[in-house]
Phi, psi and omega in degrees: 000138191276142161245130186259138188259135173254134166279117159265139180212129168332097162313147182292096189297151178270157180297354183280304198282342172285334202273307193273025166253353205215013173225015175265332209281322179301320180292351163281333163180192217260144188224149162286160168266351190294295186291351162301313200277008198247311175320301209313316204294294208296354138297342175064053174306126141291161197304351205277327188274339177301303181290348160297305181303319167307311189298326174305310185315289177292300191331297196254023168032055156263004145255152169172139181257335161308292167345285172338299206296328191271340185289315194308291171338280171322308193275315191323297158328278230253341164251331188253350154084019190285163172247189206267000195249336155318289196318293168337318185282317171317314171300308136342266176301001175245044140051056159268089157031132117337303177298325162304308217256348158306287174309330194278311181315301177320327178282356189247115166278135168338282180340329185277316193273350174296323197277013181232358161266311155352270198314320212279337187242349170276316194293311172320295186354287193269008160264030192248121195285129217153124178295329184218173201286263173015301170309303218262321169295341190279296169331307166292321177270338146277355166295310178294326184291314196319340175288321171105022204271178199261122179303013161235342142300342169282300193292355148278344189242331164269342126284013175262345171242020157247035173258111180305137179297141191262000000 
């Protein structure tokens, strides 16, 4: 007995049916245009119904990329504990602009990512294995970049948090 290899391939959607699969989903929640157009592609849209179907999308702002950045931006912070140098690279790869994602950043007071990073370095402190405290800070500070938070904040929250408890 032979074994046959299956192909699967997207039956073709018509731009009627793509425009409505991509204005049901943005009403379910905030999308970005990159990731619209990464569908358009993978449907095997042309480029000529993309560009009609984007224009419908932002016209009647079931797209907005600004939106997209400040919801994007915000839940990164504030559930995911992300720090600004992550989020950015997040942003970056779905091509959200600078010129969008700057002004928003500038509006997050210092303070919101010290109360997601705070928790984030008492909690680290004592699992981290280091022959001398030095050793255990460098450790704490690739942890943070790795987090994405910013080298003059970590090194306020891992010295505050090699200040022995009174």
């Amino acid at each position: 007995m032979t074994e046959a290899i299956w192909f699967f391939t997207f039956p073709m959607i018509t731009e009627q049916q793509a425009q409505l699969r991509l204005t049901t989903l943005c009403a379910q929640g905030e999308h970005c245009t990159q990731e619209m157009l990464d569908k358009l592609a993978k449907w095997e849209i042309d480029e000529a119904a993309q560009a009609r179907i984007m224009a419908y999308l932002t016209e009647h702002r079931f797209i907005d990329d600004s939106r997209y950045c400040a919801a994007f931006v915000k839940d990164k912070i504030r559930y995911n504990g992300w720090g600004r140098r992550k989020v950015e690279q997040a942003l970056y790869m779905k091509r959200i602009p600078r010129s969008i994602s700057d002004p928003i950043f500038d509006e997050i007071p210092d303070e919101l990512y010290l109360e997601k990073l705070r928790p984030l370095i008492k909690q680290k402190w004592p699992t981290i294995k280091a022959r001398n405290d030095y050793e255990r800070s460098m450790k704490l500070i690739k942890f943070a970049l790795g987090r994405g938070f910013e080298m003059r904040l970590i090194r306020q929250c891992v010295d505050e948090a090699e200040l022995p408890d009174d």
